[in-house]
C-alpha positions as CSV (number, residue, x, y, z in Angstrom):
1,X,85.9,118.8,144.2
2,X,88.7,121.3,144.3
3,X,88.7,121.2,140.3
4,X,84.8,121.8,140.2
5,X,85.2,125.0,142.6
6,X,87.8,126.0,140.3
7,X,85.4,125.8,137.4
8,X,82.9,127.7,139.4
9,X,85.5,130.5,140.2
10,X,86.4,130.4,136.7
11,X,82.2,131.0,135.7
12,X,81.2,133.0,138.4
13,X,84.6,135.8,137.4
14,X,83.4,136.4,134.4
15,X,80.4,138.6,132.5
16,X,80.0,136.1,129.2
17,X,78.3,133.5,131.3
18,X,75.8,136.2,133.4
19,X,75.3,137.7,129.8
20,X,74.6,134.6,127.9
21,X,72.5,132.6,130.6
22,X,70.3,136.1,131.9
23,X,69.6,136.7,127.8
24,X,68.6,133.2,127.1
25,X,66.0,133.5,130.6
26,X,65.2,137.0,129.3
27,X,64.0,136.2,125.7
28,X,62.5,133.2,127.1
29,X,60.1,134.8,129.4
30,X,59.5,138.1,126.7
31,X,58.3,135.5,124.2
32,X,56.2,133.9,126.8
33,X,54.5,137.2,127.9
34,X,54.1,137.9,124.1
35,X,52.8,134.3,123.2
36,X,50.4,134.4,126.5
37,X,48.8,137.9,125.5
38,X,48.2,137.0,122.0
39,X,46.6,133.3,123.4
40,X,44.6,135.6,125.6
41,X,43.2,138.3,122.7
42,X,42.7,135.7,119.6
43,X,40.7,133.4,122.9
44,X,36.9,133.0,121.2
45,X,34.4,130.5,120.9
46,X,35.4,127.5,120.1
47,X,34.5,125.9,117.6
48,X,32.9,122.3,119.1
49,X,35.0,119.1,118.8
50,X,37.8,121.6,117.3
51,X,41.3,121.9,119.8
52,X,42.7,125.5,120.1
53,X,46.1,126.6,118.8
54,X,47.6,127.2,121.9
55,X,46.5,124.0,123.6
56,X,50.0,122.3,122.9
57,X,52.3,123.8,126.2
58,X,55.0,123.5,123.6
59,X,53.7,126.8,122.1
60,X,54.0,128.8,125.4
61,X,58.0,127.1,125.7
62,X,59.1,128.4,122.4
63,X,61.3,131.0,123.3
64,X,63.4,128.0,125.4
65,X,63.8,126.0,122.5
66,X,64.7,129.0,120.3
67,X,66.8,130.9,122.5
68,X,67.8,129.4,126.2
69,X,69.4,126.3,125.1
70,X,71.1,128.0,122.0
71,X,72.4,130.5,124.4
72,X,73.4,127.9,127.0
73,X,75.6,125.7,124.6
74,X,77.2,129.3,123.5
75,X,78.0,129.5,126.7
76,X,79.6,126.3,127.4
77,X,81.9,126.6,123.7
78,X,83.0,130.0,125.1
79,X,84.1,128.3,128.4
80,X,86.1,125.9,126.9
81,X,87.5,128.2,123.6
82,X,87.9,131.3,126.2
83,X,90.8,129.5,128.1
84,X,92.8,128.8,124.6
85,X,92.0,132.2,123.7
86,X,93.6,133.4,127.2
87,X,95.9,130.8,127.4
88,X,94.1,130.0,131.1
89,X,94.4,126.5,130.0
90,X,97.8,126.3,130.3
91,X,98.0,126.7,133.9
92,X,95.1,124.1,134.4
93,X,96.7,121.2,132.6
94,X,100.3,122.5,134.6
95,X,97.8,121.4,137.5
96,X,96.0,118.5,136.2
97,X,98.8,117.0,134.3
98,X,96.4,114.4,133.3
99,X,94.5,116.7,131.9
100,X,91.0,114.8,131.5
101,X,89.9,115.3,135.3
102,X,89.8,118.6,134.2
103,X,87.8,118.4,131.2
104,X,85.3,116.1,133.1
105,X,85.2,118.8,136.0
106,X,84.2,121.6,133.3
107,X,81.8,119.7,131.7
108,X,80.1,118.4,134.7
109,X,79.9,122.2,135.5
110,X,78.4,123.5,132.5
111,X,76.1,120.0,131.9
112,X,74.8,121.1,134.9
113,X,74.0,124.9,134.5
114,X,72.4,124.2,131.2
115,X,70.2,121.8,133.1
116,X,69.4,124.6,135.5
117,X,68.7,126.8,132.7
118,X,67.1,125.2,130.5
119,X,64.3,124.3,133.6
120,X,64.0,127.8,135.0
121,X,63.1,129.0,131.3
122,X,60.5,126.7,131.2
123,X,59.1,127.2,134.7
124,X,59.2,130.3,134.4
125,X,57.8,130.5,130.4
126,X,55.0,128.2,131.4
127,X,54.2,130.2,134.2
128,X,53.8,133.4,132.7
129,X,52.2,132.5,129.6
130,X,49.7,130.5,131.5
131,X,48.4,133.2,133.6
132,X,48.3,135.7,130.8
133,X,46.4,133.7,128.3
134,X,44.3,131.8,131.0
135,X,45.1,127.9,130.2
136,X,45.1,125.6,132.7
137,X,47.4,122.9,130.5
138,X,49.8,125.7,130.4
139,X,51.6,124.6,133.7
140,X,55.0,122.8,134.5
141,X,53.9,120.9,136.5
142,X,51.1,118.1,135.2
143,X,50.7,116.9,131.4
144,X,52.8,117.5,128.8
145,X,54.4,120.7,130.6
146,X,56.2,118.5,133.0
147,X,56.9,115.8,130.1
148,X,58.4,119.4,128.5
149,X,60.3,120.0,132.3
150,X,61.6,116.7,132.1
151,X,63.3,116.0,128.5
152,X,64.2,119.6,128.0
153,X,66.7,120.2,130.4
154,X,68.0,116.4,129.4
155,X,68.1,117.7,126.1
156,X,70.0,121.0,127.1
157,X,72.5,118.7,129.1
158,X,73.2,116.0,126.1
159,X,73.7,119.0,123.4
160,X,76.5,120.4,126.2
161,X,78.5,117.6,125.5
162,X,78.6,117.8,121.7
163,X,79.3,121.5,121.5
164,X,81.5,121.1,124.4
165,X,83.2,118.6,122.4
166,X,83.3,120.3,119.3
167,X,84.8,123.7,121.3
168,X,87.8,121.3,122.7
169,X,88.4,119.9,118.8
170,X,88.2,123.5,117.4
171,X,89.8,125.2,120.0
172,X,88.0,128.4,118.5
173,X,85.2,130.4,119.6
174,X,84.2,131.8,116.6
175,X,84.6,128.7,115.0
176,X,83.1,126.2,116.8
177,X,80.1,128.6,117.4
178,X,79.4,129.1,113.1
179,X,79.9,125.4,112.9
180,X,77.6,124.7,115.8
181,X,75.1,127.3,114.4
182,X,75.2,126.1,110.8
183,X,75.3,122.5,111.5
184,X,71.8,123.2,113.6
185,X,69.9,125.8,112.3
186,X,71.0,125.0,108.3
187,X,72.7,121.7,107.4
188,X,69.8,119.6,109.5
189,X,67.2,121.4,107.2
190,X,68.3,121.5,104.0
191,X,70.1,117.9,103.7
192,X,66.7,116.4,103.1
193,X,67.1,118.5,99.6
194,X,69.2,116.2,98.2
195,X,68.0,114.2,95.5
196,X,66.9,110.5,96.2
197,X,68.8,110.0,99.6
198,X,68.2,113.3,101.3
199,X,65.4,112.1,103.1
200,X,66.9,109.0,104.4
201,X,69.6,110.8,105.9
202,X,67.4,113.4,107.1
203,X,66.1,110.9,109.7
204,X,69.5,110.4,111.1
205,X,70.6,114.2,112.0
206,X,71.4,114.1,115.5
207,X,69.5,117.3,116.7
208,X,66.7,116.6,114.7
209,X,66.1,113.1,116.7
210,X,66.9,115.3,119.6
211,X,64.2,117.5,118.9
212,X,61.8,114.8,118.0
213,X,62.0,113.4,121.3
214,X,61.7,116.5,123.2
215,X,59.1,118.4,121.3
216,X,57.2,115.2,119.9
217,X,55.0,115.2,116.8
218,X,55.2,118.7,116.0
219,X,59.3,117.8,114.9
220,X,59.5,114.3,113.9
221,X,59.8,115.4,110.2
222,X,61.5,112.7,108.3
223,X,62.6,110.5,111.3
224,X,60.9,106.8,111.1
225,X,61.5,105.4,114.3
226,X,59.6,106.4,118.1
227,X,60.9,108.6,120.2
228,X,63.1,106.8,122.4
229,X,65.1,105.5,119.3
230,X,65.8,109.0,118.7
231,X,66.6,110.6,122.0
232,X,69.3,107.3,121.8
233,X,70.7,108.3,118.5
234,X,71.0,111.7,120.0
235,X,72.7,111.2,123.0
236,X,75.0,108.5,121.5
237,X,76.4,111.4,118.8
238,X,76.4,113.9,121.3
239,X,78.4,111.7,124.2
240,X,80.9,110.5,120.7
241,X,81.5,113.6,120.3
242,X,82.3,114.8,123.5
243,X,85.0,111.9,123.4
244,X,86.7,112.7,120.6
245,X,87.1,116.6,121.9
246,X,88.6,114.6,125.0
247,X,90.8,112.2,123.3
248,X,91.9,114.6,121.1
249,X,92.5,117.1,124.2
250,X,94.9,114.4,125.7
251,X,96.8,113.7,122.6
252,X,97.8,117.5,121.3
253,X,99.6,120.6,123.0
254,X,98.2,122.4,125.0
């Protein structure tokens, strides 16, 4: 407990986390109020038997999926890369000579807070762009919005781990946030380029399979199996990592 308030002193002290976690809730709920209007204006008759656009509440979440959770795994990798930068860490592992108590404490921390997050974006993104556009399945709490409630934040959590992990292998901010960046929003997408086999290993990208189970249909892309194969795959790279950032934490200078 004492090393979890010490983490919390440690988050609460300083402006990178209020900056990173208000911007990801801030974006979140501008997209929503932008997303809601526009369901609300294009709104006409249907055409019978046809679904509308905007049925999916996936569309009124987008902004969490594009920017909350990015911005909350940027903010774990700078509260693990910020105390090598600082040389805070130092003094911690003086404290915890064992060092992984410590490592387990932070991550709990910032597991958690991405959880937190991650769910008031999407309480919030649902709620807004619901009322605004005038959909009743645009609520977090029946359907597929609380389905959306329910893996996102999981999601948010299990991707903590791996960047976490990556952050305490890299031991850069900069770094580990390019790598982090590239590896997701680049490498995912264009392996399935490669001649002959780039399909194949397509289906086994971590964050892909994460978002497959999260979002559903709309991202299986080249993945073959259900969803609960995926979210496995996911959270079995993302926990592997966030051992080998441990392990290697243990092992080296600090």
């Amino acid at each position: 407990m004492n090393l979890l308030k010490s983490e919390w002193i440690k988050v609460t002290t300083t402006k990178s986390a209020y900056w990173l976690y208000g911007l990801g809730l801030v974006l979140a709920l501008g997209l929503a109020v932008i997303i809601g209007q526009f369901e609300q204006s294009s709104a006409g008759d249907p055409i019978a038997g046809a679904p509308g656009g905007g049925s999916d509440p996936l569309f009124a979440i987008l902004g969490v999926s594009v920017f909350t959770v990015i911005l909350a795994w940027i903010a774990a990798i700078v509260a693990v890369t910020g105390e090598y930068r600082f040389h805070t860490n130092k003094a911690t592992f003086l404290a915890v000579p064992s060092r992984w108590p410590a490592v387990v404490a932070k991550t709990v921390l910032f597991t958690v807070m991405s959880m937190v997050v991650t769910a008031v974006g999407v309480v919030i993104s649902l709620l807004v762009a619901g009322a605004l556009s005038g959909l009743d399945s645009w609520t977090p709490f029946s359907g597929d919005g609380l389905t959306y409630l329910v893996r996102f934040p999981v999601y948010a959590a299990l991707g903590t781990l791996a960047v976490m992990g990556l952050a305490y292998i890299m031991r850069n901010a900069a770094g580990t946030i390019s790598l982090f960046l590239v590896w997701t929003l680049a490498l995912e997408g264009m392996v399935s380029l490669i001649p002959r086999v780039g399909q194949d290993i397509a289906g086994w990208m971590p964050f892909a399979n994460g978002d497959f189970w999260t979002q559903g249909e709309t991202a299986r892309g080249f993945i073959t199996w259900g969803e609960w194969p995926a979210f496995a795959w996911f959270a079995a790279v993302c926990v592997a990592l966030w051992v080998a950032g441990l392990v290697i934490t243990l092992r080296r200078d600090a």
